[in-house]
C-alpha positions in Angstrom: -111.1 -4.0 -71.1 -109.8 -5.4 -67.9 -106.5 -3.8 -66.2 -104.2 -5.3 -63.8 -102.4 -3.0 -61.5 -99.5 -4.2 -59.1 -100.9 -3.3 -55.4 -99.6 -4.0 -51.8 -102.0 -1.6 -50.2 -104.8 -1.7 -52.7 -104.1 2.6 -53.4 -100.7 2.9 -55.1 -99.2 1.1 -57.6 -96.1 -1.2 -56.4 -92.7 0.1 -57.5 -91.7 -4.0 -58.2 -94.0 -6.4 -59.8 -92.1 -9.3 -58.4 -93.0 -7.9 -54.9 -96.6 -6.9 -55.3 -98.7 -9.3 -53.0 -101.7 -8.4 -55.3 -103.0 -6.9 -58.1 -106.5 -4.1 -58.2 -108.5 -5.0 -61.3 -110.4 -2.9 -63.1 -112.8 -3.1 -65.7 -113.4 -0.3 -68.1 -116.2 0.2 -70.4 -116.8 3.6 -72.8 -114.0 5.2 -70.9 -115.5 4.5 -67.0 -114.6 2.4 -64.4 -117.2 0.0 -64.0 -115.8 -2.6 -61.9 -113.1 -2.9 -59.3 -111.8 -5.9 -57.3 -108.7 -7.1 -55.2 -106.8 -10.4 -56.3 -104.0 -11.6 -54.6 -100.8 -13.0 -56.0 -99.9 -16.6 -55.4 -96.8 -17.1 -52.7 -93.9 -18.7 -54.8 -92.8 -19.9 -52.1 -96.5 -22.1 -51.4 -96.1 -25.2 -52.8 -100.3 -26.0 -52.7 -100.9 -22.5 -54.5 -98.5 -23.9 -57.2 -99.8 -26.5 -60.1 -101.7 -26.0 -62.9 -102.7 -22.2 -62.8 -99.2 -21.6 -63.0 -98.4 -24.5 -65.9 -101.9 -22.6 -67.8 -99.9 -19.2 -67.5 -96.7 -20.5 -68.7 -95.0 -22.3 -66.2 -92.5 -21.5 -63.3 -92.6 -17.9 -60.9 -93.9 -16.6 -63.9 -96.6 -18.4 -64.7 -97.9 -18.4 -61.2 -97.6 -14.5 -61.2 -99.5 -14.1 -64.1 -102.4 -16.5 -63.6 -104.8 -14.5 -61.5 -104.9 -11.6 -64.1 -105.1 -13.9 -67.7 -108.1 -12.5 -68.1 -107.0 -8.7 -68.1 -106.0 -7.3 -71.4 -102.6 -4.7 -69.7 -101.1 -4.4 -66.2 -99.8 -1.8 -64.8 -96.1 -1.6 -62.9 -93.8 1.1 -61.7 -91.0 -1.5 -62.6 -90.3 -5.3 -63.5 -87.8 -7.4 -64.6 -87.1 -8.4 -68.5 -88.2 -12.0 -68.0 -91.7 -11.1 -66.3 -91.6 -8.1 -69.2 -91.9 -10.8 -71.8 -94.0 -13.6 -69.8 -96.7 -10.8 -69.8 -96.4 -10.1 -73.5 -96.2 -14.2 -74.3 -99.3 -14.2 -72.5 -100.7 -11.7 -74.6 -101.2 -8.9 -71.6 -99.4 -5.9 -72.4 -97.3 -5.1 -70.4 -97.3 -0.7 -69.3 -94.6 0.8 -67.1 -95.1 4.2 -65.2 -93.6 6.4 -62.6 -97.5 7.7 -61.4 -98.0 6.2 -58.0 -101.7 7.0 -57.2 -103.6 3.7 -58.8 -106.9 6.3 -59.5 -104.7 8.7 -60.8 -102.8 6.3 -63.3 -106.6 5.1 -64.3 -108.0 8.2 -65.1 -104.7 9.3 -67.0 -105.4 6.1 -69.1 -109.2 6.9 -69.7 -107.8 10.3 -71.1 -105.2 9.0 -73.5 -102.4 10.6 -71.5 -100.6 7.7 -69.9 -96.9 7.3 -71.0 -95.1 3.9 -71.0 -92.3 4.4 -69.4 -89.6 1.0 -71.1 -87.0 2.3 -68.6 -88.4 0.8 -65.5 -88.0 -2.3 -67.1 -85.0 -3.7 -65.4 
């Protein structure tokens, strides 16, 4: 299972998806970490980063949001808007909202069945 979380620093998990400049990915396998890497988000506001990663993912700010992590199965956000709430579930990567900062610590609460989705933070 691959995981998305929202990153600016890489350590904590972003408190806006829309203004994450990247995501950590993680791979888990029987309940461990077995892979970890940086990806960055694509710059809206780039015109040569738009095209058709974005049209794959679904088209518009969206799309271009979510096409680095199509591969991941759920992302993690401390909050999001409704549209980018539904462009992640469209895209079949479920969407998780929590208030735990740490990104290691919202991991390992995952890996132990603990981890509350938090629908609130979805603004």
């Amino acid at each position: 299972m691959k995981i998305a979380l929202v990153t600016n620093d890489g350590r904590t998990i972003s408190a806006h998806f829309g203004r994450a400049r990247a995501y950590a990915v993680v791979t888990v396998e029987d309940g461990k970490v077995v892979a970890r890497e940086q990806r960055e988000r694509p710059d809206p506001t780039n015109q040569e980063q738009t095209g058709e990663a974005a049209t794959t993912a679904g088209g518009g700010h969206h799309g271009q949001a979510i096409a680095p992590i199509q591969d991941c199965d759920m992302v993690l956000s401390r909050g999001m808007g409704a549209g980018m709430h539904l462009a992640l579930q469209r895209a079949h990567i479920r969407p998780i909202m929590t208030d735990i900062v740490n990104i290691d610590e919202a991991l390992k609460t995952f890996m132990e069945g603990r981890l509350v989705n938090k629908p609130d933070l979805v603004h």
